[in-house]
C-alpha atoms as one frame of an Amber mdcrd trajectory, in Angstrom:
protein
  -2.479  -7.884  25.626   0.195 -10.700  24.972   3.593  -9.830  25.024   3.745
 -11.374  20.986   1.266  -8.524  20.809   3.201  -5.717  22.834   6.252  -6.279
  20.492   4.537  -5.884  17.003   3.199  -2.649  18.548   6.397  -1.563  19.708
   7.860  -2.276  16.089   5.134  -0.856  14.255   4.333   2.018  15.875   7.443
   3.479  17.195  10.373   1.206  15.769   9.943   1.305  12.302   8.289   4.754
  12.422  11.346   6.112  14.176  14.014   4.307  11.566  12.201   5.759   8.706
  12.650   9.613   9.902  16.368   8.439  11.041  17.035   6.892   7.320  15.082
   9.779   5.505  16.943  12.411   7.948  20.570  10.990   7.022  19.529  10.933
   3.261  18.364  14.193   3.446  21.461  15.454   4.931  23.727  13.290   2.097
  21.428  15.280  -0.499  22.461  17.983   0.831  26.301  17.492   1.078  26.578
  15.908  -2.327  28.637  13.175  -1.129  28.046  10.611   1.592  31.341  10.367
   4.345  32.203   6.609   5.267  30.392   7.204   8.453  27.437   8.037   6.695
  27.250   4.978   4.771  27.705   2.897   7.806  24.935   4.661   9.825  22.926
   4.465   6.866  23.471   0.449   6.128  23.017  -0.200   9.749  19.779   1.371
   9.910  19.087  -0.840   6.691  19.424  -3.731   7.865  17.540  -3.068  11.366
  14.414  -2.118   9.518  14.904  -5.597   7.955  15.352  -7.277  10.687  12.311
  -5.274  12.152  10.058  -5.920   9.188  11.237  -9.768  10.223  10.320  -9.985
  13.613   6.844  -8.717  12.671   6.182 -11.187   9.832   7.579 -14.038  12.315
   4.915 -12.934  15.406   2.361 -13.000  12.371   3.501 -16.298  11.553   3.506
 -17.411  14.988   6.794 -18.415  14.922   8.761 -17.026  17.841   8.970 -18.920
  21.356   7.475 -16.695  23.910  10.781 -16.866  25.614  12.390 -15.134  22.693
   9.421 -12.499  22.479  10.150 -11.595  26.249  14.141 -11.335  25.114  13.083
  -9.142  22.274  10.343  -6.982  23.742  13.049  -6.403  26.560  15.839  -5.462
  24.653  13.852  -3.088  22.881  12.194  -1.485  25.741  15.241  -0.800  27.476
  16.918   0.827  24.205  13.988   3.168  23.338  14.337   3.976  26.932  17.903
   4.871  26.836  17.090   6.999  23.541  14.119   9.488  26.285
């Protein structure tokens, strides 16, 4: 398996999954509150524009468009954040 390949896994099986409950999770707990605090809105906006920049990467590997050099960056940054999150 390539690394191009290792990444798109990564982001499609546990980095966008794990957004989604994080983004459903905060709105849930807004819903619940009524009223969103400042810090909510920033959590929620960052997690926004991660799972865009996810969705991104994904459609760039599927373009072929990334320099293996910048797949190793990625795939490394990632793995060592969804380690520090076990």
């Amino acid at each position: 398996m390539t690394s191009a390949d290792k990444l798109k896994n990564l982001l499609e099986r546990e980095i966008l999954p794990d957004l989604e409950v994080a983004i459903d999770e905060l709105f849930s707990n807004i819903d619940k509150s009524k009223n969103a605090s400042k810090a909510q809105k920033d959590d929620l906006e960052e997690m926004r524009e991660m799972r865009t920049e996810c969705f991104a990467i994904v459609e760039e590997l599927g373009r072929d468009e990334l320099e293996a050099e910048e797949i190793e960056e990625l795939l490394a940054e990632l793995m060592d954040i969804k380690t520090e999150e076990e």
